[in-house]
N, C-alpha and C positions, 0 to 999 in steps of 0.2 A: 284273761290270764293274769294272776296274779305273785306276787313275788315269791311266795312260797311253790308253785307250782315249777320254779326257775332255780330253785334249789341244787348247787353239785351235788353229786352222789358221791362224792372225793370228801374225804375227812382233811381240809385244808384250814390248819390253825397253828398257832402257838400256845404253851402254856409261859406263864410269867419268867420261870424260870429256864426258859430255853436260851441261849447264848444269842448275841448277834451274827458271827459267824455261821453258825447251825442256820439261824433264820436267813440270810443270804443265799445259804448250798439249797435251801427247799425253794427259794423264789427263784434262782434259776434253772431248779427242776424240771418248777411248776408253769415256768418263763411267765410268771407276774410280778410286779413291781412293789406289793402290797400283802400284807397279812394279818389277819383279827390276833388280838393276843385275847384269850378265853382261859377263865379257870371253871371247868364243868360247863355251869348253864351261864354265867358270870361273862359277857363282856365289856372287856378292858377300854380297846379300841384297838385302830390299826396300827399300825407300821408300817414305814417307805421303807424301801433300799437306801434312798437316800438320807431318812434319818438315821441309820444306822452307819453310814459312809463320813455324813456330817461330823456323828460323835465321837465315830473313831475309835469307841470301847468295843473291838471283836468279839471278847473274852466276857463281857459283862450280858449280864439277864436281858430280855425283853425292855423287862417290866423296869428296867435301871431307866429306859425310855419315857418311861410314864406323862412327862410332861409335855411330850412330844406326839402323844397319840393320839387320833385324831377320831375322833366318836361319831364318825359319819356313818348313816345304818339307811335300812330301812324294816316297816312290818311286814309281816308274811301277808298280811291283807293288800297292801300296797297296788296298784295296777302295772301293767308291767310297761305303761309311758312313764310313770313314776322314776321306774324302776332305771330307764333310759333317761330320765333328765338330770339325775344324781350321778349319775357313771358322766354322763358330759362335762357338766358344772364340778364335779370335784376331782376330771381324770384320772377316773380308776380303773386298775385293773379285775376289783374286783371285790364288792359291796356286800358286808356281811347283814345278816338278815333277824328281826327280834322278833319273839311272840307279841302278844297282847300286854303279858306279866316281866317285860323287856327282860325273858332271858332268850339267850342265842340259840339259835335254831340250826344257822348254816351261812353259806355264801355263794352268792351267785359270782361266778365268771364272767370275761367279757365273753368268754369263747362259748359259753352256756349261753347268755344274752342275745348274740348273734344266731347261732342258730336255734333259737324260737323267736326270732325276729322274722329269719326266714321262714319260717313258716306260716307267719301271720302275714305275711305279705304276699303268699303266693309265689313264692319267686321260682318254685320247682313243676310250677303246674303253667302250660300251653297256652298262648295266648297273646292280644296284642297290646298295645302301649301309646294313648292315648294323653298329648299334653296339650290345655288348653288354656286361656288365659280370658278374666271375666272383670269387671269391676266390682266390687264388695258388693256392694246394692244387688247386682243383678243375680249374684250366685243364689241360686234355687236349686239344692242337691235332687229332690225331688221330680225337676226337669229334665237333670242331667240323666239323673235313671232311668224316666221314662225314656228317653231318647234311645238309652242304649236299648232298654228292653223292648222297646218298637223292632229294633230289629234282630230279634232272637236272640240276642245275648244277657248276660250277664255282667256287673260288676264284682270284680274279685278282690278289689282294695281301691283305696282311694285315700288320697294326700291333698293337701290343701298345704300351701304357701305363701305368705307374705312379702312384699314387697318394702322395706323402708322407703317409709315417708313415701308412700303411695296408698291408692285407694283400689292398684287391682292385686288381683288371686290368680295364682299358678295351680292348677287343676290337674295333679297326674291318675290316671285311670288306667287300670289292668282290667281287661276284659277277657272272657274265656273262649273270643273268637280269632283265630286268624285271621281271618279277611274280613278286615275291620271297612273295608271302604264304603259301606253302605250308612256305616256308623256317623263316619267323616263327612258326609255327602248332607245326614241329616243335621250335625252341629252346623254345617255352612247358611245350611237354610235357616235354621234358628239365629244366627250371626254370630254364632261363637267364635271365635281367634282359636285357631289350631296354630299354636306352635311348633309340636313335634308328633310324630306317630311314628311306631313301626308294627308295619305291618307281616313282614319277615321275621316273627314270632321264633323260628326255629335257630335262626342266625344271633337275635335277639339273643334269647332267654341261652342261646351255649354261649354264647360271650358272656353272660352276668351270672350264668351259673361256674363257668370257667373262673371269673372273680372269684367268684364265694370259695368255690373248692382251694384256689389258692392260700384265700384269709383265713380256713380251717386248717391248712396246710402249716403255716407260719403261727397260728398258734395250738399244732400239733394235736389235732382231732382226729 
């Protein structure tokens, strides 16, 4: 999935000469903190709220900001981890997006982001929840799936985590079985460290869909 496929279907932009005021009343519309200034295919860059708060000119252009605009993007080829390590590292609301020929295409949302994030992770689909801990050396993904797939199941996503200034791995696994215990039963044999499992897939997954539906909620989806 990549950046262009992550595109709003909302025409959310400035042109140069839009007021600061104006661009305020649409970012708390829009309830985001940030906005491309674009003329045509032409982008400027962004805009905070808060550089527009800083300068204090309500009445003056965009583009009066210029030197304040912040030319963070990415390309519509981009991968959509890309697409999530730029939204973290520059906390954005919300990432405008460039062709090959760096003109503007669009902008992705955090609220857009999130829910095709949910989807790549599975989070709407049945299943158990498997966390295990390995040391670098021993992590063999290829194990791990045989394991699961020994016993009927499938993996449905998979996370890998590091530890500072450690040599082990945090191993989250979504499988498409509820009754993961035979799964569990097989990492113990293999000596894997099960940290966390649920296996109450149904209690699980409406608590973290109950999440989600909230954070769609709060940014008005």
């Amino acid at each position: 999935m990549t950046a262009k496929d992550l595109i709003s279907g909302a025409v959310i932009s400035l042109r140069p000469g839009d007021i600061g005021s104006d661009a305020l009343s649409l970012m708390d519309e829009l309830r985001v903190s940030h906005l491309p200034v674009v003329n045509d295919l032409d982008f400027f860059g962004l805009i905070s709220d808060s550089d527009i708060y800083n300068k204090g000119e309500y009445d003056q252009p965009a583009w009066d900001h210029k030197l304040m605009l912040n030319r963070v993007y990415v390309y519509e080829d981009q991968y959509i981890y890309d697409v999530i390590r730029v939204f973290s590292e520059q906390k954005l609301t919300l990432l405008p997006v460039l062709n090959l020929k760096n003109q503007y295409v669009g902008v992705i949302t955090l609220a857009d982001l999130v829910h095709h994030f949910a989807t790549i992770t599975s989070v709407d689909n049945p299943g158990g929840i498997i966390v295990i801990e390995v040391n670098e050396k021993d992590y063999i993904l290829t194990e791990i799936a045989g394991i699961v797939e020994s016993n009927d199941a499938k993996i449905l996503s998979l996370y890998v985590n590091s530890h500072p200034e450690s040599t082990r791995l945090e191993i989250t696994l979504k499988v498409n079985r509820i009754d993961i215990g035979a799964i569990l039963q097989t990492l113990y044999r293999y000596n894997y460290t099960v940290k966390a499992s649920w296996s109450n897939a149904d209690s699980f997954t409406d608590g973290l869909q109950d999440r989600f539906d909230s954070l769609m909620n709060y940014l008005k989806i």
